[in-house]
DRENROGU-346522 format. One record per residue (C-alpha): residue in one letter; x, y, z. Coordinates in pm, whole numbers. Layout:
REM DRENROGU-346522
{"A"; {X; Y; Z}},
...
This chain:
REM DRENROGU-346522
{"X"; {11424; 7996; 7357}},
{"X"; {11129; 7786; 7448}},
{"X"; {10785; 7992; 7442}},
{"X"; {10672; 7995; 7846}},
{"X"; {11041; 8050; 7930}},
{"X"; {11110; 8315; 8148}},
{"X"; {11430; 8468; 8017}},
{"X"; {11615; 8744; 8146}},
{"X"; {11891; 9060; 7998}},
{"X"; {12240; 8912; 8134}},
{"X"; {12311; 9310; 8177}},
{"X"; {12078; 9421; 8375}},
{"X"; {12038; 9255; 8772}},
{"X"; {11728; 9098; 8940}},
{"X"; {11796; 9072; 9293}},
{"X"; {12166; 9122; 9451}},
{"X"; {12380; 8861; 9462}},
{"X"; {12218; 8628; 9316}},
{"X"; {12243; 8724; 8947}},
{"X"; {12528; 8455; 8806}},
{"X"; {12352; 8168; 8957}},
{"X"; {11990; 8292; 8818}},
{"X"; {12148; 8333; 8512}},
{"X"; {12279; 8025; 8444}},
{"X"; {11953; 7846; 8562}},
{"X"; {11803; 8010; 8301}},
{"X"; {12059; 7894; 8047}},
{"X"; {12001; 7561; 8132}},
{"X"; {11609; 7563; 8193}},
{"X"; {11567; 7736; 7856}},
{"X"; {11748; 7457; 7664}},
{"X"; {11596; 7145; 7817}},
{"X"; {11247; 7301; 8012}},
{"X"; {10944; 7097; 7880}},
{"X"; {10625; 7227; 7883}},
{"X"; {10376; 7129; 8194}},
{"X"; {10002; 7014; 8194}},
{"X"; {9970; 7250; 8567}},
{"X"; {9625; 7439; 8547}},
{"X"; {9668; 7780; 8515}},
{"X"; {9411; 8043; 8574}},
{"X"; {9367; 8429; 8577}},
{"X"; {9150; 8694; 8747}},
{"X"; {9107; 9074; 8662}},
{"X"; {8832; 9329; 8713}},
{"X"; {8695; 9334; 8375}},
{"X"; {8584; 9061; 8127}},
{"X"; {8799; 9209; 7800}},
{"X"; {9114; 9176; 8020}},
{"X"; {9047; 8857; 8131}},
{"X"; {9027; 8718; 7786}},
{"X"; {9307; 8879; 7632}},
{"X"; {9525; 8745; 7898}},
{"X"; {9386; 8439; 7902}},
{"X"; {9442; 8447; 7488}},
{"X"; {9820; 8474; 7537}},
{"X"; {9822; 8137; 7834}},
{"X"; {9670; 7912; 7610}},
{"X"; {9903; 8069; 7281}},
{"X"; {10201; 7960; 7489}},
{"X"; {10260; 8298; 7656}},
{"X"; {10421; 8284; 8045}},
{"X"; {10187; 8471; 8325}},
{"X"; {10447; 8779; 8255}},
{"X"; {10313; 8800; 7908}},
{"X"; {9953; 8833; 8035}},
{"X"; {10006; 9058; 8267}},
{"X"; {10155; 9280; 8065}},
{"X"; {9847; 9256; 7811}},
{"X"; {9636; 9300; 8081}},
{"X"; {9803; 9598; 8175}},
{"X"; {9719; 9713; 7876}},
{"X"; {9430; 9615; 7853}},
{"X"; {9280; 9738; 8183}},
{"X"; {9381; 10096; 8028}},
{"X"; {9134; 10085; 7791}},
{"X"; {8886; 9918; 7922}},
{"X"; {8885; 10003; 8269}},
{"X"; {9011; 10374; 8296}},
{"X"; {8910; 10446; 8635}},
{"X"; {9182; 10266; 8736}},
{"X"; {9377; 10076; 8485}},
{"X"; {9614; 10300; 8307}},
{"X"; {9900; 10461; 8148}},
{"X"; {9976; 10784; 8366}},
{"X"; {9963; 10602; 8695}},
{"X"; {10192; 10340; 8861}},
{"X"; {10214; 9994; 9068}},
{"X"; {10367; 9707; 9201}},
{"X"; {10376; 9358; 9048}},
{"X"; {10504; 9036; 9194}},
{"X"; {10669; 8812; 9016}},
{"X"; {10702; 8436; 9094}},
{"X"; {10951; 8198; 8861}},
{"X"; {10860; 7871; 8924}},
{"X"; {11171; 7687; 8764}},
{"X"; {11440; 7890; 8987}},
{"X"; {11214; 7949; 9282}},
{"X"; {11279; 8307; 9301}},
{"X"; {11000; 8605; 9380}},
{"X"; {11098; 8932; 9262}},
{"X"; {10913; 9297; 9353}},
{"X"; {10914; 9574; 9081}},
{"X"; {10802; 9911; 9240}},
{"X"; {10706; 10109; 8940}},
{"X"; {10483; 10344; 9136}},
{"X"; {10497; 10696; 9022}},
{"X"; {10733; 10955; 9159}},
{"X"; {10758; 11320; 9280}},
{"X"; {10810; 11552; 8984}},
{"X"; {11191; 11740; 9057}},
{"X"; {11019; 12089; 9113}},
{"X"; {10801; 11986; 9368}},
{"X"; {10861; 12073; 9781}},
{"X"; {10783; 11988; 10072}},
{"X"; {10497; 12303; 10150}},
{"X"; {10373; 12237; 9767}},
{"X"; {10038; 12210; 9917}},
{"X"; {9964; 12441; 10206}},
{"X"; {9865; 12787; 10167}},
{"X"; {10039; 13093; 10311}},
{"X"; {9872; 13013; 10674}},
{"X"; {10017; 12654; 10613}},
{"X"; {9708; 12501; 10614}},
{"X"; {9651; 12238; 10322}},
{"X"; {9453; 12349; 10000}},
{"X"; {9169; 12193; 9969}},
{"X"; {9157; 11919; 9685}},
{"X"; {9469; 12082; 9560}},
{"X"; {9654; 11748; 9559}},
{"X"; {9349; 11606; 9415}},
{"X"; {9186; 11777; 9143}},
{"X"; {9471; 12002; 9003}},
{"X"; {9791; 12008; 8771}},
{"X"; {9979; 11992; 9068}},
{"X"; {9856; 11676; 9128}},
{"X"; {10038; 11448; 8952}},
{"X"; {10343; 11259; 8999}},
{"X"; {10578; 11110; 8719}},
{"X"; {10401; 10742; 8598}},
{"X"; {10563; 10395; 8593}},
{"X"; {10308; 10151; 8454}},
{"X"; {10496; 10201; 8116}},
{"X"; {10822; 10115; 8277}},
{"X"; {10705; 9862; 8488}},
{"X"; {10531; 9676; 8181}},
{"X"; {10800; 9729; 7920}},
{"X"; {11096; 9613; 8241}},
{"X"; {10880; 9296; 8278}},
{"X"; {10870; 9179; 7913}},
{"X"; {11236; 9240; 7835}},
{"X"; {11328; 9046; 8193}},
{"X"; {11105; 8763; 8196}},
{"X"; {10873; 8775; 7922}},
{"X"; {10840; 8484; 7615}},
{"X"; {10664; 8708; 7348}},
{"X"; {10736; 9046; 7125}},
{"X"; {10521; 9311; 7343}},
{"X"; {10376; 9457; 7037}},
{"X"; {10147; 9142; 7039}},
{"X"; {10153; 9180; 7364}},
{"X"; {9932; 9533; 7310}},
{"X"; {9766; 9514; 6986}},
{"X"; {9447; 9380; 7137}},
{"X"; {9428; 9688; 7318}},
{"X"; {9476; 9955; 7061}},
{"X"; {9211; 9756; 6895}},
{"X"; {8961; 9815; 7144}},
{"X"; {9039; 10155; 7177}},
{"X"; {9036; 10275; 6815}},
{"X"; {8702; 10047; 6762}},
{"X"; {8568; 10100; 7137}},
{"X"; {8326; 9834; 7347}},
{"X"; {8043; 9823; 7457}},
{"X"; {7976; 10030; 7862}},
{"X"; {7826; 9835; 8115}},
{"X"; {7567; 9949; 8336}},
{"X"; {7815; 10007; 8604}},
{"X"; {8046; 10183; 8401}},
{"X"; {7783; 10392; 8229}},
{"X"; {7694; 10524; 8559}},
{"X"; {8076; 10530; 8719}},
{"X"; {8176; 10790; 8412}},
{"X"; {7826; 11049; 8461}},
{"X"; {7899; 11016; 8825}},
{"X"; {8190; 11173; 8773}},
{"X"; {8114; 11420; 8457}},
{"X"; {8203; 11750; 8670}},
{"X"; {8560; 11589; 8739}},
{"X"; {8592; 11530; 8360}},
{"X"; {8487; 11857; 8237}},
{"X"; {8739; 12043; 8346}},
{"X"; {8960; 11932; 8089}},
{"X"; {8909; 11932; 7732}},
{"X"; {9029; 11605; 7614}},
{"X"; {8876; 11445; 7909}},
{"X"; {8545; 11604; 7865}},
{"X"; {8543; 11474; 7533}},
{"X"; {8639; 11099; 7601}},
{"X"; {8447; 11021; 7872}},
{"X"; {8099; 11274; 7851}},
{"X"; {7799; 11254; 7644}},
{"X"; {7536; 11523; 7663}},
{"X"; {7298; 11356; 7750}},
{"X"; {7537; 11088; 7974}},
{"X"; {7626; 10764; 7906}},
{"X"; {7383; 10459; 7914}},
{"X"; {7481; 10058; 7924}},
{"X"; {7584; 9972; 7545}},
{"X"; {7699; 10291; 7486}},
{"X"; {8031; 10248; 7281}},
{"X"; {8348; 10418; 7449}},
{"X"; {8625; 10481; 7175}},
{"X"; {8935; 10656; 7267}},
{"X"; {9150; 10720; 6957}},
{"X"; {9398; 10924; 7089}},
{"X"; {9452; 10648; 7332}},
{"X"; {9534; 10396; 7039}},
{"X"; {9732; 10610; 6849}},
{"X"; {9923; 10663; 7213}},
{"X"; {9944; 10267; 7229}},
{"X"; {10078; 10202; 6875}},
{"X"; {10351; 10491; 6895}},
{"X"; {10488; 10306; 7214}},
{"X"; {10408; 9944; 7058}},
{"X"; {10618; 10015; 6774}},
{"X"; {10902; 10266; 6981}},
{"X"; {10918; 10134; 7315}},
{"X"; {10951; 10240; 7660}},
{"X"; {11147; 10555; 7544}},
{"X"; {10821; 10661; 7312}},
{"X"; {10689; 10736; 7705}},
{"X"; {10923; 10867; 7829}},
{"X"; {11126; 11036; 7588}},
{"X"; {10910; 11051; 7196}},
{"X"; {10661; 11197; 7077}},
{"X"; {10405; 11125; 7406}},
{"X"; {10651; 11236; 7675}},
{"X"; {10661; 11573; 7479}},
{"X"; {10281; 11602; 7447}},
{"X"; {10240; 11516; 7836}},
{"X"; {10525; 11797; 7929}},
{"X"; {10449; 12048; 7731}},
{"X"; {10053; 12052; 7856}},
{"X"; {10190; 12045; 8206}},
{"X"; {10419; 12335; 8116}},
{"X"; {10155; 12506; 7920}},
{"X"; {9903; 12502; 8240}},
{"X"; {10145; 12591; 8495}},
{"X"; {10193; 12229; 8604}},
{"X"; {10557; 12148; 8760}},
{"X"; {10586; 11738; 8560}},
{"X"; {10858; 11805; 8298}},
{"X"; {11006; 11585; 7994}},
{"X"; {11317; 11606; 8214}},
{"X"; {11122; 11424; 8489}},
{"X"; {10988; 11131; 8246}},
{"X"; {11319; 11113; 8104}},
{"X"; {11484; 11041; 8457}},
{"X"; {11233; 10769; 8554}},
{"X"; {11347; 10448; 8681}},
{"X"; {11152; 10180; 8851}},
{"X"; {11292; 9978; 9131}},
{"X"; {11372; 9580; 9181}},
{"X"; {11356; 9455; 9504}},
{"X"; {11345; 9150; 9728}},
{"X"; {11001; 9042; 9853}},
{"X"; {10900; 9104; 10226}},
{"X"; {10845; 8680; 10304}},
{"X"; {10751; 8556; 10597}},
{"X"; {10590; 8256; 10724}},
{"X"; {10229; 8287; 10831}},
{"X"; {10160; 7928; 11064}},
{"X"; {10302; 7671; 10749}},
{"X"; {10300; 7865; 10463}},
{"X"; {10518; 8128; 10347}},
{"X"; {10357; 8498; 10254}},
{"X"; {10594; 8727; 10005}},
{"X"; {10416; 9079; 9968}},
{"X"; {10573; 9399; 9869}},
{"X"; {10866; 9610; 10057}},
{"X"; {10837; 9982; 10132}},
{"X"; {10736; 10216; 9973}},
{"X"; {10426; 10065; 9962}},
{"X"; {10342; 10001; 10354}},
{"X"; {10118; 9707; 10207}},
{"X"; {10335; 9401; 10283}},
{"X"; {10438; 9529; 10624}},
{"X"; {10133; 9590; 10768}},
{"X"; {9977; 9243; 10645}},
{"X"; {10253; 9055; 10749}},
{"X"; {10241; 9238; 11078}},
{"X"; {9908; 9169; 11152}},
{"X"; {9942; 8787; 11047}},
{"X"; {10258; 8813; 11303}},
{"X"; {10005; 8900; 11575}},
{"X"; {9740; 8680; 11496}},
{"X"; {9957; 8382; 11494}},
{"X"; {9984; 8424; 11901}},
{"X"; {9619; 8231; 11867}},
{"X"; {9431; 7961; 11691}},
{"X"; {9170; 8187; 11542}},
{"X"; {8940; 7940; 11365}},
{"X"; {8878; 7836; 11725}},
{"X"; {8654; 8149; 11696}},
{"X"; {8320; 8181; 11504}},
{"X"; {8386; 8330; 11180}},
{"X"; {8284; 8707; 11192}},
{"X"; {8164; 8666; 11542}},
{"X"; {8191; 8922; 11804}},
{"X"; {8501; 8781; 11931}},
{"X"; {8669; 8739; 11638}},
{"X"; {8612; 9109; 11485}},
{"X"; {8742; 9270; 11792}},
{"X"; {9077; 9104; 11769}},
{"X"; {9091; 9200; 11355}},
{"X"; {9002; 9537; 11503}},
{"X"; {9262; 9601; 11777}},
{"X"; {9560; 9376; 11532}},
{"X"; {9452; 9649; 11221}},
{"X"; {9447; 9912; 11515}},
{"X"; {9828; 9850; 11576}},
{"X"; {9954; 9771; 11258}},
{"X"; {9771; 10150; 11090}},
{"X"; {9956; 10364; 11405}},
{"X"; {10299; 10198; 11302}},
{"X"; {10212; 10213; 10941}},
{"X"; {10178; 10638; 10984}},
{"X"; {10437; 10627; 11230}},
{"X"; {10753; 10443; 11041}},
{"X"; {10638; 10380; 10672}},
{"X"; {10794; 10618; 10356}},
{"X"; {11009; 10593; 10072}},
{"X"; {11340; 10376; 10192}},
{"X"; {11521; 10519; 9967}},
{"X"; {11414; 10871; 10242}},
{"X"; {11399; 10717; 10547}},
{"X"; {11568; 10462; 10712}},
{"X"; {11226; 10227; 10765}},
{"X"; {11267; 10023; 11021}},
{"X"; {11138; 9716; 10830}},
{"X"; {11284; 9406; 11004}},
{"X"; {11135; 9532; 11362}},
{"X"; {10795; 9569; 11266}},
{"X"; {10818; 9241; 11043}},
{"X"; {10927; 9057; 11314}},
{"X"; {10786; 8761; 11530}},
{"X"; {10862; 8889; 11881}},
{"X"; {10767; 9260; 11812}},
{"X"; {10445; 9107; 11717}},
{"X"; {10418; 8907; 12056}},
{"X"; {10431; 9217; 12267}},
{"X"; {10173; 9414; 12123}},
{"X"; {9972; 9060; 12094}},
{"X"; {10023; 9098; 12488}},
{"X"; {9904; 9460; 12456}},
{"X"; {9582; 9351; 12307}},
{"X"; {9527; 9086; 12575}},
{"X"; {9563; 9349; 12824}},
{"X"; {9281; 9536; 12632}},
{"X"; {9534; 9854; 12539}},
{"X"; {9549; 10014; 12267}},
{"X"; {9802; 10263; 12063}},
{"X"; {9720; 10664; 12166}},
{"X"; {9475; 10804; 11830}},
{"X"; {9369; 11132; 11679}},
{"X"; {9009; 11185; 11566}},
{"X"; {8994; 11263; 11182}},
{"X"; {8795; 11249; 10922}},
{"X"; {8746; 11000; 10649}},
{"X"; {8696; 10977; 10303}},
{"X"; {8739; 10667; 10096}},
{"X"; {8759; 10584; 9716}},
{"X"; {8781; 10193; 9553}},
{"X"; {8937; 10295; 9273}},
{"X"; {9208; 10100; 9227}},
{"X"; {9277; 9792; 9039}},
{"X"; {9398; 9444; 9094}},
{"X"; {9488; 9108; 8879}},
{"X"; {9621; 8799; 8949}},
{"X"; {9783; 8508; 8729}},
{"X"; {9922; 8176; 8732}},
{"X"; {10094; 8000; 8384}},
{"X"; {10098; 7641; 8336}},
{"X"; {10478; 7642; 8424}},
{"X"; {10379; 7758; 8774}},
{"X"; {10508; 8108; 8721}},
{"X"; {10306; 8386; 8909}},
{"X"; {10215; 8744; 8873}},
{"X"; {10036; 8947; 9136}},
{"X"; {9981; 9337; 9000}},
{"X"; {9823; 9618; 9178}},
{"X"; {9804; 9910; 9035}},
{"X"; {9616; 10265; 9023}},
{"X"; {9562; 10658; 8924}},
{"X"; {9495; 10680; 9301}},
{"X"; {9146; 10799; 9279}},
{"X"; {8860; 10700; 9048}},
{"X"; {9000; 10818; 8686}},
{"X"; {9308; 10990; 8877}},
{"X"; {9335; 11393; 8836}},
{"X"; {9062; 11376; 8542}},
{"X"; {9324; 11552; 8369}},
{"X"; {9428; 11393; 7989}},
{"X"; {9715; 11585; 7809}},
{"X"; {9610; 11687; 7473}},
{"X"; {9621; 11444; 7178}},
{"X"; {9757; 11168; 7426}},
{"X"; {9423; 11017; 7574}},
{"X"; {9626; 10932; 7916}},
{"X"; {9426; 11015; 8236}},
{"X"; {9690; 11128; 8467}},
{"X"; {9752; 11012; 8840}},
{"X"; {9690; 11239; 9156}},
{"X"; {9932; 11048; 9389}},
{"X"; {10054; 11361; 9493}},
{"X"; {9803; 11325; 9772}},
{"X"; {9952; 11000; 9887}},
{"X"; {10241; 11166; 10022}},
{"X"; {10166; 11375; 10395}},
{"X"; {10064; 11717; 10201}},
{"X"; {10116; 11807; 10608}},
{"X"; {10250; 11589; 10846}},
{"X"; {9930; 11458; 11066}},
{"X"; {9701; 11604; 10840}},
{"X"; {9504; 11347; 10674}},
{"X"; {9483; 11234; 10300}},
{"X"; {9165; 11120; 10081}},
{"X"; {9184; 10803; 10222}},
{"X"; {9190; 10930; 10603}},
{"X"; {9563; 10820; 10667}},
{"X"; {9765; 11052; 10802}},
{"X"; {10171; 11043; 10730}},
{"X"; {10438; 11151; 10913}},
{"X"; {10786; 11305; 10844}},
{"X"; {10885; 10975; 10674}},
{"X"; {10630; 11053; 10402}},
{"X"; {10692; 11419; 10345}},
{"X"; {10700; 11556; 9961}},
{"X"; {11038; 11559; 9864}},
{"X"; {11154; 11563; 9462}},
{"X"; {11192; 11233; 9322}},
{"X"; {11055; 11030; 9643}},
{"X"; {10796; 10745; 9590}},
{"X"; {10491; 10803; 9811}},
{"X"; {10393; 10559; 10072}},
{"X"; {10144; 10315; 9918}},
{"X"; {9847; 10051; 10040}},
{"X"; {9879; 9851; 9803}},
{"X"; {9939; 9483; 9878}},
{"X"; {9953; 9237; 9607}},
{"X"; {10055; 8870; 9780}},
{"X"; {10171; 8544; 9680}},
{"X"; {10139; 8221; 9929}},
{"X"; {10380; 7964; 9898}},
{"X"; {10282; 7576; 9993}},
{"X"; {10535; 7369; 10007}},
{"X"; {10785; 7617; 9770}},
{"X"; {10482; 7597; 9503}},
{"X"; {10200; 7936; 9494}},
{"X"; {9934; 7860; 9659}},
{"X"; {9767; 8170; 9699}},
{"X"; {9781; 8466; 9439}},
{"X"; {9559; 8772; 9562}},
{"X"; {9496; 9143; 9601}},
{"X"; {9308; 9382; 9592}},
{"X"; {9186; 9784; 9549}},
{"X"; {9051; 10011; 9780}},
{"X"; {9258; 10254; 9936}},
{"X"; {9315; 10218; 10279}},
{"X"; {9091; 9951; 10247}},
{"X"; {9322; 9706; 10021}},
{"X"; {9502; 9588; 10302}},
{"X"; {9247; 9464; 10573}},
{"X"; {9042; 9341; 10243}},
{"X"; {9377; 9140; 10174}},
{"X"; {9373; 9050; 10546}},
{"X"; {9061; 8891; 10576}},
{"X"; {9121; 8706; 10218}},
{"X"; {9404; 8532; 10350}},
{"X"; {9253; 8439; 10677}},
{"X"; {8941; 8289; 10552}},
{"X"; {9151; 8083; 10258}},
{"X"; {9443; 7951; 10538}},
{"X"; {9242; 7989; 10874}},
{"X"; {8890; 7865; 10764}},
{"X"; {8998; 7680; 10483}},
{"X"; {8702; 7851; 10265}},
{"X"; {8694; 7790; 9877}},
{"X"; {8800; 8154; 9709}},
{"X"; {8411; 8223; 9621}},
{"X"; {8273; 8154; 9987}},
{"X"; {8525; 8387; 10092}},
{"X"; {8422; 8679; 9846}},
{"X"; {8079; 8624; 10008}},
{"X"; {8173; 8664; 10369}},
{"X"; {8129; 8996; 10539}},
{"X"; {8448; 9234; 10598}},
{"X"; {8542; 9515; 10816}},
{"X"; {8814; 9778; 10828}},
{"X"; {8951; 9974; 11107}},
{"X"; {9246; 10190; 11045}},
{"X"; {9363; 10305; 11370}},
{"X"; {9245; 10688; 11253}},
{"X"; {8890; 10783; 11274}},
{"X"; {8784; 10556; 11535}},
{"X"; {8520; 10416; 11351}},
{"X"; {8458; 10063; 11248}},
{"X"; {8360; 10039; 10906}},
{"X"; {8172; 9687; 10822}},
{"X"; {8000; 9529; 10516}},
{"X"; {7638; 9342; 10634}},
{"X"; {7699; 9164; 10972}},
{"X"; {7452; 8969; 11171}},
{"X"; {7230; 9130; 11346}},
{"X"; {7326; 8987; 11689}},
{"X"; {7730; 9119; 11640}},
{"X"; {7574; 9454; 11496}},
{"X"; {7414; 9495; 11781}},
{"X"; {7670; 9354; 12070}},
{"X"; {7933; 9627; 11840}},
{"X"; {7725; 9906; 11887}},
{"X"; {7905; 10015; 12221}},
{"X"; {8296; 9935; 12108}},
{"X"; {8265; 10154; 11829}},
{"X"; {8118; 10388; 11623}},
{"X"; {8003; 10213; 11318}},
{"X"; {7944; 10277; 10895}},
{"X"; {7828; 10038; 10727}},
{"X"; {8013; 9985; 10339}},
{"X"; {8147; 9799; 10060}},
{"X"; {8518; 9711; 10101}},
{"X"; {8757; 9544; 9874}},
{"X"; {8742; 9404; 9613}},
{"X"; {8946; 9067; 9550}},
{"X"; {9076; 8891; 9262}},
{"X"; {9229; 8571; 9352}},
{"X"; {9387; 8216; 9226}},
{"X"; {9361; 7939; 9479}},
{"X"; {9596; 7643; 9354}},
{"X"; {9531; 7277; 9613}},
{"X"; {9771; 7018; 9378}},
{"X"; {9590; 6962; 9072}},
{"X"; {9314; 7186; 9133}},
{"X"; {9256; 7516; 9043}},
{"X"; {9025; 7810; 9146}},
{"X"; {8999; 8165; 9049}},
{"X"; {8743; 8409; 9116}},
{"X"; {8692; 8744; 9063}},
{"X"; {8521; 8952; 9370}},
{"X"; {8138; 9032; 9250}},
{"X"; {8170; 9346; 9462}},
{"X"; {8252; 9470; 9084}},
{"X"; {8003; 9339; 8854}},
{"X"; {8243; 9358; 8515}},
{"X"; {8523; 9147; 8663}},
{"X"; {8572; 8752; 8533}},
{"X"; {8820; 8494; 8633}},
{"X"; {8897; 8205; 8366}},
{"X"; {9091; 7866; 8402}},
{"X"; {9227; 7560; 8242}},
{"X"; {9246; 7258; 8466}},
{"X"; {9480; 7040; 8433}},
């Protein structure tokens, strides 16, 4: 098979219906495909990633290859976020067959765990219970999802694939500022576990050039280098992770790893004006929202408007207003709750509440309260073939439950608290859930994130996403409407100004605006001023190639070749 090739297990299916004739387009691409001079580029939040993935493009590697280093990668060097005991969503573009697949390997409930899990005998929720605790965590995918990709559409043996990273973690690099100060800024979290406390304290803190090794980590990373998949979820690690959760009363069990199994499903595409915009399904609530919202806004030429003027952020704000009531209203696990997907992706459900807006209504709210986190992590690629990868994912919060099961070096997810511990009752990120996203064993809960790819013309155009919570989406939002709308260069776009409104609180959260809108805002809503989002993108205009990584993060890079 030709290196670049995306190849895939004649066993196994990629989308229904469709898997003779993908196959044998791959059977014929793989014997006659030449190799293309189409720039390629790639954009992740920190530096090491960026040039391990970019390593395997230029060795000949497909964009499903680097991802999957990056993956890696990001677990090492960015453990806030990147990881092993968390979970995700990855887009997949192959260029040759034009197909986009979604692989939802987002973590799932643990078989022991309830509805009630959470509340106390008053049924009121328990404090940071879903948060901070062994409870906390639900069964991770990223292994899955990595290991899934490289057999299905990967060129290269993944042990290459993760060596760089057990390097880095048996040898360590070198903290940034920012990191120095992200790990003591969350010591307390840390020192409740051993193993954590450990890794990621110093007595004295951590400073920028401080070394980080995490050997544990690479010992983790060879054992499933040289076993596979089944080292995760079955070996040696899925034993150490159980029997620490069964040791501290925690309900995750080797019989939950063992019965993990990601999902593959079709895209949510639909076109926005000319171009076509693929996101992800349910469970995450990511690609319906956006493509609701885009829906809505298409009732009106909006670069007509003043970028970030008055006019123009009132519109974002009532469009995000609709699309977060539906999104606690409808959104959950499909596989739970019949989602009614096509209705609120539609054109002409959009058009009424675009008439609702005009009419200055608005959907009925609850005040809450708010709390937000960033942590999450995004990366985008794009191969010389013209094969895509968009990947979100995430522990949930910064460095997930802080919890690392001895001798494995994985920080563990909380994305327990993702799911409606009660339903109305708010989660970290201030979104409250509803029946459809109740805790129920094995269910996947409902997710922001919202890793895109634009098609122009059946080529990508657009590759983008981003972390931050609640956030990601309206970060994704605005992205997309500055790049299509405005027609702004990837970095100009990074530079504008966002906001975020998420139907509950009513407050209007807004990065620096001018002084003038500040001030005419003032009486629509009540208003906190913060970073949001964080974007890492690939613009592609025919021959020409941008990527940029958002400098809201200071240790992200973006790298291409042009053509």
């Amino acid at each position: 098979m030709e290196r670049g090739i995306l190849k895939i297990n004649p066993n196994k299916k990629i989308l229904p219906k469709k898997i003779i004739i993908v196959y044998l387009a791959l059977l014929f691409l793989s014997s006659c495909a030449k190799s293309s001079d189409q720039p390629f580029g790639i954009a992740t939040r920190h530096h090491l990633a960026t040039d391990i993935g970019m390593n395997i493009l230029q060795e000949g590697g497909n964009a499903v290859d680097a991802a999957i280093a990056v993956s890696f990668a990001l677990a090492v060097v960015n453990p806030s976020a990147g990881n092993l005991g968390g979970g995700g969503f990855m887009l997949i573009h192959l260029s040759k067959i034009n197909e986009t697949i979604a692989l939802d390997y987002r973590e799932k409930a643990p078989i022991k765990s309830f509805e009630k899990m959470f509340l106390d005998q008053n049924e009121k929720v328990i404090k940071d219970l879903s948060l901070n605790s062994i409870l906390a965590s639900g069964v991770p995918g990223t292994v899955s999802g990595m290991f899934y990709a490289s057999k299905k559409f990967g060129s290269m043996n993944i042990e290459k694939l993760i060596s760089p990273s057990i390097e880095i973690a048996r040898n360590g690099f070198n903290l940034s500022e920012f990191q120095a100060k992200n790990l003591n800024k969350y010591r307390e979290k840390f020192s409740k576990n051993i193993e954590a406390k450990q890794i990621f304290t110093k007595p004295n803190g951590f400073k920028k050039g401080d070394v980080l090794i995490q050997k544990n980590l690479a010992d983790t990373l060879e054992r499933i280098s040289k076993n596979g998949e089944q080292e995760f979820y079955s070996g040696e690690t899925a034993k150490k992770i159980s029997e620490f959760f069964k040791e501290n009363n925690g309900i995750l069990s080797l019989e939950d790893l063992k019965q993990y199994k990601l999902r593959v499903l079709d895209p949510i595409c639909k076109n926005y004006r000319t171009l076509k915009v693929c996101s992800m399904p349910p469970p995450s609530s990511g690609g319906v929202a956006l493509i609701q919202m885009l829906n809505i806004l298409e009732n009106i030429e909006i670069n007509t408007f003043g970028h970030n003027s008055e006019k123009y952020l009132k519109l974002l704000v009532s469009t995000m207003d609709f699309a977060y009531h539906d999104r606690a209203k409808f959104l959950g696990d499909p596989d739970f709750y019949d989602v009614p997907q096509e209705l609120l992706t539609s054109k002409e459900y959009a058009r009424k509440i675009f008439k609702k807006i005009q009419k200055g209504e608005e959907p009925p709210r609850i005040e809450v309260i708010i709390s937000e986190s960033e942590e999450t992590t995004h990366f985008s690629i794009i191969d010389k073939w013209g094969n895509a990868v968009s990947n979100t994912y995430t522990l949930n919060t910064a460095y997930g439950s802080g919890i690392v099961p001895t001798g494995t070096g994985i920080l563990m997810n909380n994305e327990m608290d993702d799911f409606s511990s009660k339903p109305g009752f708010p989660n970290v990120y201030g979104l409250v859930g509803s029946e459809a996203n109740k805790i129920e064993p094995k269910k996947t809960p409902l997710s922001s994130m919202t890793p895109i790819i634009i098609f122009k013309q059946g080529r990508p155009f657009l590759v983008s996403g981003s972390p931050g919570g609640s956030t990601i989406i309206t970060s994704v939002l605005q992205e997309v409407l500055n790049v299509l709308d405005f027609d702004m260069s990837l970095k100009e776009s990074s530079s504008k100004s966002r906001i975020h409104f998420q139907h509950l609180p009513d407050i209007l959260f807004h990065e620096k605006l001018d002084k003038d809108v500040l001030v005419s805002l003032k009486d629509y809503k009540k208003l906190i001023s913060r970073n949001l989002g964080e974007i890492h993108s690939i613009l592609l205009k025919g021959d020409n190639i941008e990527a940029f990584s958002d400098k809201r993060r200071p240790d992200g890079k973006a790298s291409t070749v042009q053509k």
